[in-house]
MDAnalysis code that builds the backbone (N, CA, C; Angstrom):
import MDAnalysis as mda
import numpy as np

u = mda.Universe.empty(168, n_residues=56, atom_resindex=np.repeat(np.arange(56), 3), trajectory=True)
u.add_TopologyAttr("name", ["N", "CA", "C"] * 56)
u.add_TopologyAttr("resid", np.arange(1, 57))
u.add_TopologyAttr("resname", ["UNK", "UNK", "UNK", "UNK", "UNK", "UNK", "UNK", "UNK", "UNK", "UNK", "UNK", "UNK", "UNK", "UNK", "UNK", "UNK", "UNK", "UNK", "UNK", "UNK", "UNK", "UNK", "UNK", "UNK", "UNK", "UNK", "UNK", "UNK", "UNK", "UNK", "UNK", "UNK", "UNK", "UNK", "UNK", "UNK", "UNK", "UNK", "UNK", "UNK", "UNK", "UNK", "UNK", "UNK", "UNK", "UNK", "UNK", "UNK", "UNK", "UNK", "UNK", "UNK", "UNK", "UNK", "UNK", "UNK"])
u.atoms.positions = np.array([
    [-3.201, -21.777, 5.780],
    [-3.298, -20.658, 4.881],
    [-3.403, -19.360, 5.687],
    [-2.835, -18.176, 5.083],
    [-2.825, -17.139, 6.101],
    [-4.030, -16.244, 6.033],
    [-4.580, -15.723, 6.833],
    [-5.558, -15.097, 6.778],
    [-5.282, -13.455, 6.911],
    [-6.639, -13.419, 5.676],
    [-5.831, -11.905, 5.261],
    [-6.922, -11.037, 5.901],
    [-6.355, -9.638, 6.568],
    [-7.061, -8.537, 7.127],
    [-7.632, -7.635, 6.144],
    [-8.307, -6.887, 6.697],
    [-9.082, -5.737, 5.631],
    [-8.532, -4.800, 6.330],
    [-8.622, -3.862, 5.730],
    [-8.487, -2.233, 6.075],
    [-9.003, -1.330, 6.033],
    [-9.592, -0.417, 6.294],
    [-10.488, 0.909, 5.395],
    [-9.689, 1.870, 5.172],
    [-9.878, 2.770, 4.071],
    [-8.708, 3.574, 4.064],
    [-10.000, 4.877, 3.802],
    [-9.810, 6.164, 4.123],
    [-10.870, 6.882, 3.844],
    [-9.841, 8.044, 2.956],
    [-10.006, 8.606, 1.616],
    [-9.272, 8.809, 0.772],
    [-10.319, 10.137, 0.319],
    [-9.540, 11.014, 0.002],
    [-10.399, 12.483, -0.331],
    [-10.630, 12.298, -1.789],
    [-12.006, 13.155, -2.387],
    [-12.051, 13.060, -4.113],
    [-10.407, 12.863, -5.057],
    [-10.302, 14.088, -4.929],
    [-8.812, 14.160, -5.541],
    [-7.579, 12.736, -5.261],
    [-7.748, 12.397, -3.766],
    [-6.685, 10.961, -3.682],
    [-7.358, 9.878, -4.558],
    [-8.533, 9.695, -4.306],
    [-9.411, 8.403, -5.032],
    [-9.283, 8.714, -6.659],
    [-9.261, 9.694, -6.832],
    [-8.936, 10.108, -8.681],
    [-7.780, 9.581, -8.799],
    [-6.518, 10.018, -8.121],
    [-5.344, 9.608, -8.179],
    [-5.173, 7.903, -8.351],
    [-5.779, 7.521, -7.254],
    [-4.937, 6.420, -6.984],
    [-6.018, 5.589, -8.539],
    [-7.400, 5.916, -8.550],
    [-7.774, 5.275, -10.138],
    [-6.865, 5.487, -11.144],
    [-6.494, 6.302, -11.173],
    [-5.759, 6.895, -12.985],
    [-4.109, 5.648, -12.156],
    [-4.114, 5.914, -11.573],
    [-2.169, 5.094, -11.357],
    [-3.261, 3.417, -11.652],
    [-3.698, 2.774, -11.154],
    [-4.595, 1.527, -11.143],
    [-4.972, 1.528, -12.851],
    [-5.392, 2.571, -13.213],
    [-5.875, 2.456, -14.693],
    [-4.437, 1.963, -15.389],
    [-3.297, 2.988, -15.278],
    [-2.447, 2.774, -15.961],
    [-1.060, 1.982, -15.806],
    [-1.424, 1.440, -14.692],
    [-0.785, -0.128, -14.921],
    [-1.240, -0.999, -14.610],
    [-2.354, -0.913, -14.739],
    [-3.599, -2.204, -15.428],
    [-3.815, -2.906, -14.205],
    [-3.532, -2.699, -12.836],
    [-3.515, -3.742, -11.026],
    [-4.718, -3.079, -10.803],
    [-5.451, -3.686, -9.583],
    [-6.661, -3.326, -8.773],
    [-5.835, -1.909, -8.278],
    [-7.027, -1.334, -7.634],
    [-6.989, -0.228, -6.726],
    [-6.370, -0.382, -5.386],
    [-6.775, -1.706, -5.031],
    [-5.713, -2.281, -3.460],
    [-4.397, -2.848, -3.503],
    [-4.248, -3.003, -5.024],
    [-2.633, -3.302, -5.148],
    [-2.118, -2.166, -4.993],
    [-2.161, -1.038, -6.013],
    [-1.919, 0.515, -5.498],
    [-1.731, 0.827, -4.440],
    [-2.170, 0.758, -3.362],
    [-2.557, 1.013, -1.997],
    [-1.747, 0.344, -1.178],
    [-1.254, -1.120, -1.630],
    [-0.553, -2.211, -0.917],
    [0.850, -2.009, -1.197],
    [1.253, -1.370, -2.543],
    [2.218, -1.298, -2.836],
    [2.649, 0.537, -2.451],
    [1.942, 1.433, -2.080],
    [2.530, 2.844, -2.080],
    [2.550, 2.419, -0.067],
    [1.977, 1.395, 0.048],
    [2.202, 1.523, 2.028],
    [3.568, 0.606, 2.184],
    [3.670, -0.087, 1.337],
    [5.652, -0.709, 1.616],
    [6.248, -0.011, 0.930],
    [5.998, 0.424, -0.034],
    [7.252, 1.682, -0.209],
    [7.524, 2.281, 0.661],
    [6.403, 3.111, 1.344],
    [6.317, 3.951, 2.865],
    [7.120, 3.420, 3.783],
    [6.510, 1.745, 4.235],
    [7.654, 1.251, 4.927],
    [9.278, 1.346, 4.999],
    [9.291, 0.918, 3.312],
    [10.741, 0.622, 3.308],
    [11.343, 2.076, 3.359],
    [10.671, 3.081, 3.026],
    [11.686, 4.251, 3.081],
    [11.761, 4.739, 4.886],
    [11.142, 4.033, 5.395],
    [11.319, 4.557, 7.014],
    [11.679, 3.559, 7.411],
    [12.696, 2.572, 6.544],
    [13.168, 1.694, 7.362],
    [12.830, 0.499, 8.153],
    [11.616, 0.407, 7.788],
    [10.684, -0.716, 9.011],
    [10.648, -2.132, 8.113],
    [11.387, -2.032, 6.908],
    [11.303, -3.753, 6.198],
    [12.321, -4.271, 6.751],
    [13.553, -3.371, 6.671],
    [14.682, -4.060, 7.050],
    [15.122, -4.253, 8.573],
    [14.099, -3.240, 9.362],
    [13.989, -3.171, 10.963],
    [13.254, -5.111, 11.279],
    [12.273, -5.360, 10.686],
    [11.029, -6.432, 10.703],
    [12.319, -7.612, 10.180],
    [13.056, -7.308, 9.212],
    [14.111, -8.706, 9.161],
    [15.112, -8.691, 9.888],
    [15.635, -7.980, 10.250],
    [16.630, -7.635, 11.410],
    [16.086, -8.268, 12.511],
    [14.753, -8.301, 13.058],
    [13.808, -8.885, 14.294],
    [14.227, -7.396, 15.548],
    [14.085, -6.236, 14.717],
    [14.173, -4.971, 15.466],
    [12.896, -4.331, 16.115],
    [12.016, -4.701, 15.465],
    [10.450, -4.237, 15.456],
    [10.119, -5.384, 16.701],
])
């Protein structure tokens, strides 16, 4: 089974409001939010398809 890492993320008033109200309104935890706006990040800089390529 894979073992999963933690992270800390340190997030200003205003980001932590944000990322609650997006979590509120499509009903996921707060770390799905978080898990899902950092591979978007990825994929728009290219590093998903770099990591299957075996470029990374």
């Amino acid at each position: 089974m894979a073992r999963k890492t933690w992270i800390k993320v340190y997030l200003s008033k205003e980001q932590k409001r944000l990322v609650e109200k997006i979590a509120k309104s499509l009903g996921i935890p707060e770390s799905e939010v978080m898990r899902l706006a950092f591979m978007e990040y990825a994929k728009s800089l290219s590093l998903i398809t770099d990591k299957v390529h075996d470029r990374i």
